[in-house]
N, C-alpha and C positions, 0 to 999 in steps of 0.2 A: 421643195420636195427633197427628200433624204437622197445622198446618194450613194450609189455604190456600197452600201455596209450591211445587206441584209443575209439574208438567208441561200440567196442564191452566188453569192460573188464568188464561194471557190467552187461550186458545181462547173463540169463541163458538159457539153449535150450527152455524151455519153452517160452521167450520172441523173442528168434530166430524164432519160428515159427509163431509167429506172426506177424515179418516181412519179413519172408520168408516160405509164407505157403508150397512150394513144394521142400523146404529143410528136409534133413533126418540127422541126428546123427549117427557116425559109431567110433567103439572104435578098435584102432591095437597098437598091441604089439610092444615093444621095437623092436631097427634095420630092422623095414618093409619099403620098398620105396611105398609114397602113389602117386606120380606123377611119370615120367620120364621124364627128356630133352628129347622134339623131340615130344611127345604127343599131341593127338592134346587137344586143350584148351576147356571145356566146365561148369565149377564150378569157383568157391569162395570158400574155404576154410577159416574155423573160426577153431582158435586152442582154445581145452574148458578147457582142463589141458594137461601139459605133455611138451616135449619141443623136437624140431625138427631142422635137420640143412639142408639149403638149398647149394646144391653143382651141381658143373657141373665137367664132367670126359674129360681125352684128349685122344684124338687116342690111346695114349700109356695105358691105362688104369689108368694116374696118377690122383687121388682126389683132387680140391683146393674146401673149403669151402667158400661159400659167403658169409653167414649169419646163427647165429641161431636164431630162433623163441621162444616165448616162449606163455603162457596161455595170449589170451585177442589179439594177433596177427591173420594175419591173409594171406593167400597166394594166387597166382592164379589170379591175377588181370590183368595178358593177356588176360583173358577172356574178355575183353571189345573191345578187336580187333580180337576174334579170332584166332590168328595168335598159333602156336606153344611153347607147354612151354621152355621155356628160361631155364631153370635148374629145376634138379632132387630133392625131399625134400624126407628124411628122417627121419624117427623115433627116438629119441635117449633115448628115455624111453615110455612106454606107453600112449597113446596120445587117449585123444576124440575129433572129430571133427564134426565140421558140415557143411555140406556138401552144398551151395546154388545155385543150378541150375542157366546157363545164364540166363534165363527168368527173374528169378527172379530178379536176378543182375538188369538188366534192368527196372525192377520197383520201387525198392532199389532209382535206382539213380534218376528216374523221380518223385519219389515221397516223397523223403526224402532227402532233402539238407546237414543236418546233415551227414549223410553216405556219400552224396559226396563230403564235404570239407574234411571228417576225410581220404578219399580214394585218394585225391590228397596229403593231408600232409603224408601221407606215403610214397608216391611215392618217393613226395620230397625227404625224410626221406633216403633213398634207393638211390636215383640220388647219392645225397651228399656222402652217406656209399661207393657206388661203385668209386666215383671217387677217394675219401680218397685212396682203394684197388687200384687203377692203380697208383696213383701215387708213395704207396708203393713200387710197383712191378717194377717201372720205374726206381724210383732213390734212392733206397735202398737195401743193398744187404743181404744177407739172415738172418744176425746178426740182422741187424737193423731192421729189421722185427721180428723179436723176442723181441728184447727190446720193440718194440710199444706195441708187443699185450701184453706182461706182464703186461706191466706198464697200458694199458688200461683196463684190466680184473682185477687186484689186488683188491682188498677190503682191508678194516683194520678189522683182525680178533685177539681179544686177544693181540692186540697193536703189532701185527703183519700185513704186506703186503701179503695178500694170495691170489692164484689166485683158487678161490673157485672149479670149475668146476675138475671133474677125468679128466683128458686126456691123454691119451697115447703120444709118442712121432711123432708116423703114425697121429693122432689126430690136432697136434699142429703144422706137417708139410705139413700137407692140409688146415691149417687157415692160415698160413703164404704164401704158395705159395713155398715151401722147399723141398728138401728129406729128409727122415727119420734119414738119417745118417746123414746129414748137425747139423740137430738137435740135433742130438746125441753128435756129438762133439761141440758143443757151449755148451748145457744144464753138460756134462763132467767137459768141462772146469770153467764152471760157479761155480759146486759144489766145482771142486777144490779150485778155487781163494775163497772161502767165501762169494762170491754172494749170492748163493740161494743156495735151500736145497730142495730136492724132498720127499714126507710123502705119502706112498699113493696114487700117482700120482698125488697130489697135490703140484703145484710151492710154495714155498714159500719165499720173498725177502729179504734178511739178510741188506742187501746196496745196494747202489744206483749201480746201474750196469753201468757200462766201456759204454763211448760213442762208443768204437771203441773196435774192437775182435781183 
């Protein structure tokens, strides 16, 4: 998912409400779910700080994440069909959002062209993100889904490869599409061979990791 570069990142609530006057601000605490898969659709979501991750659950109770969000993003854009949300968002640290009514939605887009280019090139932004994600899941097998998301989250920290974010191992095997033990034994094996190194629950990339486990 795109982050942080739309439409909204230098608005502040104050300017939100003035293009969305029957929009409200609402502040929730770290690990709250503020939507559910299966609800029905009625808002826009503007994330104002904080950062959220968008996931859908399976029968069996298992988590794969689709995305995180972060400040300047924004969720909830079924609402323009109506139709049922597609995936559950959660909180993954304390979040402000603002909240903008269908109504509103619908004047947003009739009367500001800016908000509906920036609302298509997200989508786009997502098309492309989820397709990336199936074709992972297709034809890649639980390793190589781990080397992606390293090597895509990495940063250079301290002339170091870090993959900045805390994540648990439960964490890193519902971004990948994995079990927790799958991960357990690659991230193992990885510390062993001199790969990587765990701080904190921070990855960090010592060398180029093994095209193949």
């Amino acid at each position: 998912m795109p982050r942080g570069n739309g439409l909204f990142d230098h608005l502040n609530e104050a300017s939100l409400r003035e293009v969305a006057p029957r929009g409200a601000a609402r502040t929730f605490p770290r690990h709250v779910v503020v939507v559910n898969e299966g609800d029905e659709t009625d808002s826009l979501y503007v994330l104002l700080s904080g950062r959220a991750k968008v996931f859908i659950t399976g029968e069996d109770g298992r988590e794969v994440v689709v995305s995180t969000i972060e400040a300047g993003d924004y969720f909830g854009e079924l609402v323009l069909d109506g139709g049922p949300r597609s995936a559950s968002v959660m909180t993954l640290e304390p979040c402000r959002l603002f909240v903008i009514p269908h109504g509103d939605v619908e004047g947003l887009l009739a009367a500001n062209p800016l908000f509906a280019r920036d609302l298509i090139e997200k989508l786009i932004g997502k098309v492309r993100s989820l397709t990336t994600k199936v074709r992972d899941l297709a034809l890649k097998d639980v390793y190589g889904r781990f080397v992606h998301f390293a090597e895509e989250n990495a940063v250079e920290l301290d002339g170091e490869r870090v993959v900045p974010e805390r994540l648990t191992q439960h964490d890193i095997a519902a971004r990948i599409g994995g079990s927790r033990e799958m991960v357990s034994r690659i991230v193992r094996d990885l510390v062993a061979g001199g790969y990587i190194a765990v701080n904190a629950k921070h990855i960090r990339i010592l060398k180029k990791l093994p095209a193949h486990w």
